[in-house]
ROKE-988617 format. One record per atom (N, C-alpha, C, O): residue number from 1; residue in one letter; chain; atom name; x, z, y. Coordinates in Angstrom, 1 decimal. Atoms other than C-alpha are relative to their C-alpha. Last residue first. Example, Ala and Ser with C-alpha at 12.3 -4.5 7.8 and 13.67 -1.06 7.14 Angstrom:
<pts>
+-----+------+------+------+--------+--------+--------+
! pos ! code ! unit ! site !   east !     up !  north !
+-----+------+------+------+--------+--------+--------+
!   2 !    S !    A !    N !   -0.9 !    0.0 !   -1.1 !
!   2 !    S !    A !   CA !   13.7 !    7.1 !   -1.1 !
!   2 !    S !    A !    C !   -0.8 !    0.8 !    1.1 !
!   2 !    S !    A !    O !   -0.3 !    0.9 !    2.2 !
!   1 !    A !    A !    N !    0.9 !    0.0 !   -1.2 !
!   1 !    A !    A !   CA !   12.3 !    7.8 !   -4.5 !
!   1 !    A !    A !    C !    0.9 !    0.0 !    1.2 !
!   1 !    A !    A !    O !    1.9 !    0.7 !    1.2 !
+-----+------+------+------+--------+--------+--------+
</pts>
This chain:
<pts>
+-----+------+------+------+--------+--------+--------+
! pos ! code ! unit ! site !   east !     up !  north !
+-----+------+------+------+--------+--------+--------+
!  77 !    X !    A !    N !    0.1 !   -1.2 !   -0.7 !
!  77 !    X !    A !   CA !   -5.6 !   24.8 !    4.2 !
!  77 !    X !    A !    C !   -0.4 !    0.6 !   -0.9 !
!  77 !    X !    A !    O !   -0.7 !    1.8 !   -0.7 !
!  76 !    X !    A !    N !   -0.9 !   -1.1 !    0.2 !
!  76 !    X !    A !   CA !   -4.3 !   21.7 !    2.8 !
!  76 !    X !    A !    C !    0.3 !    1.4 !    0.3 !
!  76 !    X !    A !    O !    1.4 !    2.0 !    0.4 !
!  75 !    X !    A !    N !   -0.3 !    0.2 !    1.3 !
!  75 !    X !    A !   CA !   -7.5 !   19.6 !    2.6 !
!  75 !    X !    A !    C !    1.3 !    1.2 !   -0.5 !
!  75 !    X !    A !    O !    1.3 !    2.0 !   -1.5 !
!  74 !    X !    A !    N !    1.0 !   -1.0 !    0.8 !
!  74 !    X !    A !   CA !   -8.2 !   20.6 !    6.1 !
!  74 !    X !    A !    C !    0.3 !    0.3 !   -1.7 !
!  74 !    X !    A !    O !    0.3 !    1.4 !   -2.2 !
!  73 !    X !    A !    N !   -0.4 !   -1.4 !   -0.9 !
!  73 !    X !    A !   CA !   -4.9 !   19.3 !    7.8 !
!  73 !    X !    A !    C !   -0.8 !    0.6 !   -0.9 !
!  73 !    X !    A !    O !   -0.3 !    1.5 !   -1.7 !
!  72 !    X !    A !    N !   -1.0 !   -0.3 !    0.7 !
!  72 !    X !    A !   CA !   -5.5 !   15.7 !    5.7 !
!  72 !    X !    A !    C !    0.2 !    1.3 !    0.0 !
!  72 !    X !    A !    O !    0.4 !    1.7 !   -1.1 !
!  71 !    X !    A !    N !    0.8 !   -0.1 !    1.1 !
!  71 !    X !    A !   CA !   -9.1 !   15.4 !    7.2 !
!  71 !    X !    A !    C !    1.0 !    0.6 !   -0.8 !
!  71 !    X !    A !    O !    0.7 !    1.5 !   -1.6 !
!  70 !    X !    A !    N !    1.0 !   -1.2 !    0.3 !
!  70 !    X !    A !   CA !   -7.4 !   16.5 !   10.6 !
!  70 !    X !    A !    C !   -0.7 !    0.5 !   -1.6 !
!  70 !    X !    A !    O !   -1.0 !    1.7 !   -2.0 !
!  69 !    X !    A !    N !   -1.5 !   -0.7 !   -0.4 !
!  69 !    X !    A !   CA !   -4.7 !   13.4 !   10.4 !
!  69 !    X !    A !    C !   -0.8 !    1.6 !   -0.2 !
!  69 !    X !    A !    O !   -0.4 !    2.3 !   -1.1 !
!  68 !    X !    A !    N !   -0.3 !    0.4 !    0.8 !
!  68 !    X !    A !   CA !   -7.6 !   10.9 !    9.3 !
!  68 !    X !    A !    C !    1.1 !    1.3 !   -0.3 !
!  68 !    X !    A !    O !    1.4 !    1.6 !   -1.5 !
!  67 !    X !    A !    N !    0.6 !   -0.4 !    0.8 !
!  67 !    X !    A !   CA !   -9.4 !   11.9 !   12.4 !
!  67 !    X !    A !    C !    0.8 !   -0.1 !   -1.5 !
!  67 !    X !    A !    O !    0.4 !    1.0 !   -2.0 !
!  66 !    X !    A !    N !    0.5 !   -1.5 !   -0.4 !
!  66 !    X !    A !   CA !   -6.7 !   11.5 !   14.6 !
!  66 !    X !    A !    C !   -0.8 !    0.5 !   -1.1 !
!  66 !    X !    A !    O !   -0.4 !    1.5 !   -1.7 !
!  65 !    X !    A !    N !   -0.7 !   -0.3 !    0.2 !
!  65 !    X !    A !   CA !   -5.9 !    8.2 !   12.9 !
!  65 !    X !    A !    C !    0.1 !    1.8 !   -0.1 !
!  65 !    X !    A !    O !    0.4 !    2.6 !   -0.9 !
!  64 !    X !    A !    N !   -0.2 !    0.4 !    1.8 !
!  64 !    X !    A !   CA !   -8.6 !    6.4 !   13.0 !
!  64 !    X !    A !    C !    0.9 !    0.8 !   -0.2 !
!  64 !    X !    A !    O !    0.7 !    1.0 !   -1.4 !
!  63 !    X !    A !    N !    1.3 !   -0.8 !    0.8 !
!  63 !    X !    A !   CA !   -9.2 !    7.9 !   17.0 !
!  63 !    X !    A !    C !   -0.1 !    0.1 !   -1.8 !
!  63 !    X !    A !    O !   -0.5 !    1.1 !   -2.5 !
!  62 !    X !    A !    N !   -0.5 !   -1.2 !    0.2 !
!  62 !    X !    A !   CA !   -5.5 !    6.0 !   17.1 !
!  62 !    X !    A !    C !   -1.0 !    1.2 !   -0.7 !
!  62 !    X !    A !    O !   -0.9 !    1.9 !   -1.7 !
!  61 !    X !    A !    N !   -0.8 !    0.1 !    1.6 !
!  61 !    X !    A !   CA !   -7.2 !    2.7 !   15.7 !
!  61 !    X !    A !    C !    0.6 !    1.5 !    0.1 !
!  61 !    X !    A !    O !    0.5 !    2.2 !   -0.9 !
!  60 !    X !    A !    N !    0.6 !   -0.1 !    1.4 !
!  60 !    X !    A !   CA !   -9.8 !    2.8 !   17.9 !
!  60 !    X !    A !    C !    0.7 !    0.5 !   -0.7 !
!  60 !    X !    A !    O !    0.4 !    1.3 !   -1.6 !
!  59 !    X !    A !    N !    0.7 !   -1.4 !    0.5 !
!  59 !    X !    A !   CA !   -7.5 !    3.6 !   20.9 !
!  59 !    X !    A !    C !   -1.0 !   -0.2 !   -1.3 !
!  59 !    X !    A !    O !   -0.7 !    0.6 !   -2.2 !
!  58 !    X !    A !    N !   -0.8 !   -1.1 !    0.6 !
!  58 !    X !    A !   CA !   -5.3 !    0.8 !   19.8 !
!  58 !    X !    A !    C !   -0.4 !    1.5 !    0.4 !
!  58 !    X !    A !    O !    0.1 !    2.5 !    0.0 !
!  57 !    X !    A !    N !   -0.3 !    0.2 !    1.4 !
!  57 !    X !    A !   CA !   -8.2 !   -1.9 !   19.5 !
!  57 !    X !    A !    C !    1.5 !    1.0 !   -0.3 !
!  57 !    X !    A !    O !    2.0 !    1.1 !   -1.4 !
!  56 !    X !    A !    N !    1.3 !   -0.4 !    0.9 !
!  56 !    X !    A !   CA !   -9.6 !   -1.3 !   22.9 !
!  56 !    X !    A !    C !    0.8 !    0.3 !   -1.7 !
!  56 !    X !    A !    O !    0.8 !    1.4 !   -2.3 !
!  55 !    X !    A !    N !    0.0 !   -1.9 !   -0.6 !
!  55 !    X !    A !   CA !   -5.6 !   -1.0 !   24.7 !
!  55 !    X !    A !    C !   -1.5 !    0.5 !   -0.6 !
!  55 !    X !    A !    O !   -1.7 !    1.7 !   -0.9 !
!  54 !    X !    A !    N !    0.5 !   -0.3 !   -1.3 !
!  54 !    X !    A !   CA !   -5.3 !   -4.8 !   23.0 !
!  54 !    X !    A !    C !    0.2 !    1.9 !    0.1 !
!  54 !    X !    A !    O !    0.7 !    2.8 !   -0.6 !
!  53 !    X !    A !    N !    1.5 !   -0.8 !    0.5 !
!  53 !    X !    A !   CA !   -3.0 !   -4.1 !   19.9 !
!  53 !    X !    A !    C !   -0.5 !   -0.6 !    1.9 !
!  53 !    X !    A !    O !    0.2 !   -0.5 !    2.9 !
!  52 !    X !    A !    N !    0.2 !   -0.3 !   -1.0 !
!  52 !    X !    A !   CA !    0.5 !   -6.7 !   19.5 !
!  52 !    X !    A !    C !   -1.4 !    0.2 !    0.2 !
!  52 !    X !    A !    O !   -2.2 !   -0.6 !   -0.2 !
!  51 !    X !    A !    N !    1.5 !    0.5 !   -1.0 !
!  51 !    X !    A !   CA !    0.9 !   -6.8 !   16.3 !
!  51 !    X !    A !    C !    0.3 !    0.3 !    1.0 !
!  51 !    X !    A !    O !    1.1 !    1.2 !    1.1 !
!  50 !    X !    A !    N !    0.8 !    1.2 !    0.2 !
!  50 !    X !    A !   CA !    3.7 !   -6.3 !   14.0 !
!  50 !    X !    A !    C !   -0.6 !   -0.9 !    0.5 !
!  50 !    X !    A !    O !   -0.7 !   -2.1 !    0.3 !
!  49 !    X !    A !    N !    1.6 !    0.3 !   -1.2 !
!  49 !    X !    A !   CA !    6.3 !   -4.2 !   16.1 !
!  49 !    X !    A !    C !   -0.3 !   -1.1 !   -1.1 !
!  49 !    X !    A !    O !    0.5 !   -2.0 !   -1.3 !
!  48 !    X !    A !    N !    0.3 !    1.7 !   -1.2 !
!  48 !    X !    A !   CA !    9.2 !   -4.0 !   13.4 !
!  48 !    X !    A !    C !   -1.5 !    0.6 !    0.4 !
!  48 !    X !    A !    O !   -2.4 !    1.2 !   -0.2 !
!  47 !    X !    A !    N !   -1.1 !    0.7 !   -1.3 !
!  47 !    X !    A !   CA !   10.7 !   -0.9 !   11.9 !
!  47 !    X !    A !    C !   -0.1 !   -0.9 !    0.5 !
!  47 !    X !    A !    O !    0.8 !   -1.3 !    1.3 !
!  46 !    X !    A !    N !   -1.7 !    0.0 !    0.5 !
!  46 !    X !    A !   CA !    9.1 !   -0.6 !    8.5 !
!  46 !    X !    A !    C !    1.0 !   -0.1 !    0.9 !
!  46 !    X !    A !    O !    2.1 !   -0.5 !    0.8 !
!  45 !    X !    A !    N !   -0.5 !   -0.4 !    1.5 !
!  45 !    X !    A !   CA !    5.7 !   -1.0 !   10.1 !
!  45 !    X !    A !    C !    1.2 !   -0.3 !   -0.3 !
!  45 !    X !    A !    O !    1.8 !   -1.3 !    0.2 !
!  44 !    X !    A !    N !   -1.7 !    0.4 !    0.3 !
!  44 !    X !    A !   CA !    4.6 !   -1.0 !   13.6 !
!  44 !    X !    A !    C !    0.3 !    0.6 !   -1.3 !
!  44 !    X !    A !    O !    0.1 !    1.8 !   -1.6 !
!  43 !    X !    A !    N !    0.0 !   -0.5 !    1.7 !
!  43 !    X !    A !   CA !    1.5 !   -1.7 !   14.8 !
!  43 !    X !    A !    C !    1.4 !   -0.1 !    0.2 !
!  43 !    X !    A !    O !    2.1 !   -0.9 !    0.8 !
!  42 !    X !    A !    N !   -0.3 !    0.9 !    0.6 !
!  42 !    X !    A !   CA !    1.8 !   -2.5 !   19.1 !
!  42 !    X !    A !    C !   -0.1 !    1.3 !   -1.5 !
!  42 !    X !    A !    O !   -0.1 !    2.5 !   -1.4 !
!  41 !    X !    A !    N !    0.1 !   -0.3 !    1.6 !
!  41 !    X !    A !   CA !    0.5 !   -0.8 !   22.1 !
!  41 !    X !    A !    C !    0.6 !   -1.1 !   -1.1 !
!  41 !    X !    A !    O !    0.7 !   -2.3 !   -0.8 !
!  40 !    X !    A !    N !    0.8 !    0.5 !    0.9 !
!  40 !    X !    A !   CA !    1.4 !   -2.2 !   25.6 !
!  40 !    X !    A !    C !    0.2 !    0.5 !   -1.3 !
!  40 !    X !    A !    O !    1.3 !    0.4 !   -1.8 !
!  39 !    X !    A !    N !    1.2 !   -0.1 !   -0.4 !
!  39 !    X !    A !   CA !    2.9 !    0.1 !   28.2 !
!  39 !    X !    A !    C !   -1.0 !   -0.3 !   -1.3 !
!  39 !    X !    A !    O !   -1.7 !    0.5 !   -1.9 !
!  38 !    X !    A !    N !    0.4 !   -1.1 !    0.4 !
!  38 !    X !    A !   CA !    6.2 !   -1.7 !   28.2 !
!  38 !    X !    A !    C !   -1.6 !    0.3 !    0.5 !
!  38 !    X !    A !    O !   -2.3 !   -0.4 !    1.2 !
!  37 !    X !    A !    N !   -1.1 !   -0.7 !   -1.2 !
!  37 !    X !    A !   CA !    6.5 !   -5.2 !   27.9 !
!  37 !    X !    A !    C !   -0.6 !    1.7 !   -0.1 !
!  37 !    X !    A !    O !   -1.5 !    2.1 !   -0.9 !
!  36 !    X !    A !    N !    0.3 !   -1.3 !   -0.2 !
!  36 !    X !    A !   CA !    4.8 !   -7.4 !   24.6 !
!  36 !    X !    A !    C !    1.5 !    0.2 !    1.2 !
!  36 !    X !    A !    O !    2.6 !   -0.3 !    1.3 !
!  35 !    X !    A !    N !    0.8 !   -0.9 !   -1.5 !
!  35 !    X !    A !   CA !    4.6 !  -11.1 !   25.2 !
!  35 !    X !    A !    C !    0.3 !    1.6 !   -0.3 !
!  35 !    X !    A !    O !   -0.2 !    2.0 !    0.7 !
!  34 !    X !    A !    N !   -0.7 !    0.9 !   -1.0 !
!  34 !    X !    A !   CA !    5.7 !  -12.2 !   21.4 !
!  34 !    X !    A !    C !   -0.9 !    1.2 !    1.4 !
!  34 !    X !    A !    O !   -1.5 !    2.2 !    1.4 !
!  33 !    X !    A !    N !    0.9 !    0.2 !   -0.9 !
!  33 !    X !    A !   CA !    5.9 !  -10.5 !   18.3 !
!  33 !    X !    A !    C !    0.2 !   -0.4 !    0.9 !
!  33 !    X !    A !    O !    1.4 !   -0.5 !    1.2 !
!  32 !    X !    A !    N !    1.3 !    0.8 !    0.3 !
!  32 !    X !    A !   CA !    7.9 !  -10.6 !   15.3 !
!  32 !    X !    A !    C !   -1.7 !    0.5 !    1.1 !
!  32 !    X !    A !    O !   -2.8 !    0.7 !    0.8 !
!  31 !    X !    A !    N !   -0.4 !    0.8 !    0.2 !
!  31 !    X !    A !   CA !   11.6 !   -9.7 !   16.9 !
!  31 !    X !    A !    C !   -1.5 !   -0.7 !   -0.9 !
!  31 !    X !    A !    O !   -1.4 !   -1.9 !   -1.2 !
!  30 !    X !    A !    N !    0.9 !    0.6 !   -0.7 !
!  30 !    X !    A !   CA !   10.4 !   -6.7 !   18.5 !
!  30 !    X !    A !    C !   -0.2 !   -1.6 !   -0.4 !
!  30 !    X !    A !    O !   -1.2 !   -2.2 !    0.1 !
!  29 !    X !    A !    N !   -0.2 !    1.4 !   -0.3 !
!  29 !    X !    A !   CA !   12.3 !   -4.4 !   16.7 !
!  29 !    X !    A !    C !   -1.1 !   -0.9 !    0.2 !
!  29 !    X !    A !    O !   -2.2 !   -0.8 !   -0.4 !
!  28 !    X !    A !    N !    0.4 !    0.9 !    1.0 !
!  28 !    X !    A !   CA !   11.1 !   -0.7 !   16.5 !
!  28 !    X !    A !    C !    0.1 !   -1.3 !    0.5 !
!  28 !    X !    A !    O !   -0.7 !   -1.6 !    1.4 !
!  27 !    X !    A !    N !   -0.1 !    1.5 !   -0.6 !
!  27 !    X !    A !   CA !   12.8 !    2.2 !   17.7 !
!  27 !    X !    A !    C !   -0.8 !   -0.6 !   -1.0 !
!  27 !    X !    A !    O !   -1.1 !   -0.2 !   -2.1 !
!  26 !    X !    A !    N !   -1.2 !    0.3 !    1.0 !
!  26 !    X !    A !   CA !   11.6 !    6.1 !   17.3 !
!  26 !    X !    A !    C !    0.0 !   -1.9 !    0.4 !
!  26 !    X !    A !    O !   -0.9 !   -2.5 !    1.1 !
!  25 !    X !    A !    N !   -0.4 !    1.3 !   -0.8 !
!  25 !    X !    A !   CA !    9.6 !    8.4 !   20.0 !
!  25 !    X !    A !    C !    1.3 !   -0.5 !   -1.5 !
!  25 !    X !    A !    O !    2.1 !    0.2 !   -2.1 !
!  24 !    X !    A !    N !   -0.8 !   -0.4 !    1.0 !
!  24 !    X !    A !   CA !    7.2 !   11.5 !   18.3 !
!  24 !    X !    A !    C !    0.3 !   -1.8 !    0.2 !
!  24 !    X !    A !    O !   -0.4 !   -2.7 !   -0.1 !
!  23 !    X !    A !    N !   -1.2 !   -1.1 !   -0.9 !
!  23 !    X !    A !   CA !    5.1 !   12.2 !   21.1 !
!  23 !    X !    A !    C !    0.8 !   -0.2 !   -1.2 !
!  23 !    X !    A !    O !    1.0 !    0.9 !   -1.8 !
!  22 !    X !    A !    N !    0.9 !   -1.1 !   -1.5 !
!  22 !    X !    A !   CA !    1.5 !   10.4 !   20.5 !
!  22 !    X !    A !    C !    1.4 !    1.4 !   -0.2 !
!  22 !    X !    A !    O !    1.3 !    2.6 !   -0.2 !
!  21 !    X !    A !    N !    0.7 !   -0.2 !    0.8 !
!  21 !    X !    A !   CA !    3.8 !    7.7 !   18.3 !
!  21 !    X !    A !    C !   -0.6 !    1.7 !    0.1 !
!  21 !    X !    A !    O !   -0.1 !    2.7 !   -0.3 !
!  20 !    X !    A !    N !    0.0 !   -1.2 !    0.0 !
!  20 !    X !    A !   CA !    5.8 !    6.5 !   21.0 !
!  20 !    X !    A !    C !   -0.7 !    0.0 !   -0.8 !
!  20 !    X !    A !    O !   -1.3 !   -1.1 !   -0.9 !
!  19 !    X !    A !    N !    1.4 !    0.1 !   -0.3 !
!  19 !    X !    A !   CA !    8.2 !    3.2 !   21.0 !
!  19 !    X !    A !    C !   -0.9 !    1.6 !   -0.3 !
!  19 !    X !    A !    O !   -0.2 !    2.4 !   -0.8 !
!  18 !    X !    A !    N !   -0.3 !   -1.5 !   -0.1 !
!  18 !    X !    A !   CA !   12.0 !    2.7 !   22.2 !
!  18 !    X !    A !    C !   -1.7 !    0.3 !    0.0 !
!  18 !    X !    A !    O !   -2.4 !    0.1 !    1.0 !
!  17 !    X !    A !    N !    1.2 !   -0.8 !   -0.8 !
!  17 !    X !    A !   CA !   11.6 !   -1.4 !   21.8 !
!  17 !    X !    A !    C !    0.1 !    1.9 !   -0.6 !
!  17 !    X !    A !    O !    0.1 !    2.3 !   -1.8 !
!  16 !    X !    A !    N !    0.6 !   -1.2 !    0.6 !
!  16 !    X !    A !   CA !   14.2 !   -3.3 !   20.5 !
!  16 !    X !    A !    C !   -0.6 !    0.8 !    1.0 !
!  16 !    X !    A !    O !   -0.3 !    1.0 !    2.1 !
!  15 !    X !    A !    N !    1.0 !   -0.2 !    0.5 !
!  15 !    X !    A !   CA !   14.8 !   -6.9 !   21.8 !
!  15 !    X !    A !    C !   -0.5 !    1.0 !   -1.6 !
!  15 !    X !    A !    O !   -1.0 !    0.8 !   -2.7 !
!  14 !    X !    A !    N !   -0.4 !    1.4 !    1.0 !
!  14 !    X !    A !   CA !   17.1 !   -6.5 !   24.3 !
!  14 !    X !    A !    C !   -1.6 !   -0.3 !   -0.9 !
!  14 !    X !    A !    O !   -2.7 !   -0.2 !   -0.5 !
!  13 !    X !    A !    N !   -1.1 !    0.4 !    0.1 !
!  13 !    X !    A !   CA !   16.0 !   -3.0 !   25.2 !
!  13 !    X !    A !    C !    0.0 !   -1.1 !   -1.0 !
!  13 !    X !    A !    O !   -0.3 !   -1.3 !   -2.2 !
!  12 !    X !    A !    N !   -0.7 !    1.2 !    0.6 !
!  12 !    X !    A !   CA !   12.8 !   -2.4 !   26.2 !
!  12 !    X !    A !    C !    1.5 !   -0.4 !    0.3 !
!  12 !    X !    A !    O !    1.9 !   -0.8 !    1.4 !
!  11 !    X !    A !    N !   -1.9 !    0.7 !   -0.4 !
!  11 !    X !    A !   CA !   11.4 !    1.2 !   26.7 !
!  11 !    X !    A !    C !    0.1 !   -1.4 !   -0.9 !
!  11 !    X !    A !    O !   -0.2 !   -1.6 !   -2.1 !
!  10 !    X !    A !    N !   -0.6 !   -0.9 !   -1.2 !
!  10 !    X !    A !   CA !    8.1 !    3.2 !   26.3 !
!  10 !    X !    A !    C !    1.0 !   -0.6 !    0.7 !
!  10 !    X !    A !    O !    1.2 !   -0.4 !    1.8 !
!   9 !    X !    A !    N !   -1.3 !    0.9 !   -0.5 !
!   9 !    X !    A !   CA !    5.8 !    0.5 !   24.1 !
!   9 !    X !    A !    C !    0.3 !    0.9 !    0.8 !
!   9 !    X !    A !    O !   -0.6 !    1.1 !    1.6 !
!   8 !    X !    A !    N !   -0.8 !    0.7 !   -1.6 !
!   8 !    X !    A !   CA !    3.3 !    2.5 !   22.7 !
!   8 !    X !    A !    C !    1.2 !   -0.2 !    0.0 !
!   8 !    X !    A !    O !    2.0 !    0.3 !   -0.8 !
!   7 !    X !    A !    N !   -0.6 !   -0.6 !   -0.8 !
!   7 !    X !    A !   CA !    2.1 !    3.4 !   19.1 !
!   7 !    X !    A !    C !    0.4 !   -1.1 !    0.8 !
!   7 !    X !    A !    O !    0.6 !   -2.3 !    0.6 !
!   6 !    X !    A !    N !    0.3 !    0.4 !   -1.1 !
!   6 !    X !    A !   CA !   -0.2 !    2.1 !   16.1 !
!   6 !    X !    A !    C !    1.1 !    1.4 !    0.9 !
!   6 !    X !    A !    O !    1.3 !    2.5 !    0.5 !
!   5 !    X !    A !    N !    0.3 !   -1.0 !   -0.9 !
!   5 !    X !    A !   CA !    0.9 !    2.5 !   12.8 !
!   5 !    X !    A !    C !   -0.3 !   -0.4 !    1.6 !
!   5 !    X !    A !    O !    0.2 !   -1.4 !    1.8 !
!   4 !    X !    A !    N !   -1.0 !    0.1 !   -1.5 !
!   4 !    X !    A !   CA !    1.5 !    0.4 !    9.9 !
!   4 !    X !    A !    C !   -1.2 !    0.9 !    1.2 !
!   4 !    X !    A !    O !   -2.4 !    1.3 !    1.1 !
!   3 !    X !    A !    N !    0.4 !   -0.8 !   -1.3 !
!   3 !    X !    A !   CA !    0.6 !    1.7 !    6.5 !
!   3 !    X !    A !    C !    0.9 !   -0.3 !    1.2 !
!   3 !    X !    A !    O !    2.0 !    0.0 !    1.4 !
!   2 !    X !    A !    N !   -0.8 !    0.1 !   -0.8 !
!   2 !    X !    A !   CA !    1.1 !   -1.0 !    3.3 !
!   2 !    X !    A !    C !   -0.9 !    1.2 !    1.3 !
!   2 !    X !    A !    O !   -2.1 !    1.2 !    1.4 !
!   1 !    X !    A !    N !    0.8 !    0.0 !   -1.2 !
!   1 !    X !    A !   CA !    0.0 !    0.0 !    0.0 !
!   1 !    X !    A !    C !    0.9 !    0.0 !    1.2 !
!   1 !    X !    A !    O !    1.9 !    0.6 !    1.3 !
+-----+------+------+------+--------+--------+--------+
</pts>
């Protein structure tokens, strides 16, 4: 199973991107997408930006996440 993640563009360097994952900042190559600058959301799996997310479609996806992240939390309480 593949899990890519939704997080912000904070920093561009060349083309690696310094990106955030709601506070937890790691690089991800930029080399399979196009147009992204900072600001812009992007999936990122194995270390590459996949997608570039509209700002609709990477709050969904975080809310997906949030919740997903809580259901997990409960389970091990």
């Amino acid at each position: 199973m593949c899990i890519a993640a939704p997080a912000q563009i904070m920093e561009i360097n060349d083309n690696v991107a310094i990106v955030d994952f709601g506070g937890v900042r790691q690089q991800a190559k930029l080399d399979l997408v196009e147009e992204v600058e900072v600001g812009k959301y992007v999936l990122v799996h194995s270390g590459y930006a996949i997608e570039v997310l509209t700002e609709q479609a990477a709050k969904e996806s975080l809310e997906a996440w949030d919740e997903l992240l809580k259901i997990l939390d409960e389970e091990e309480s």
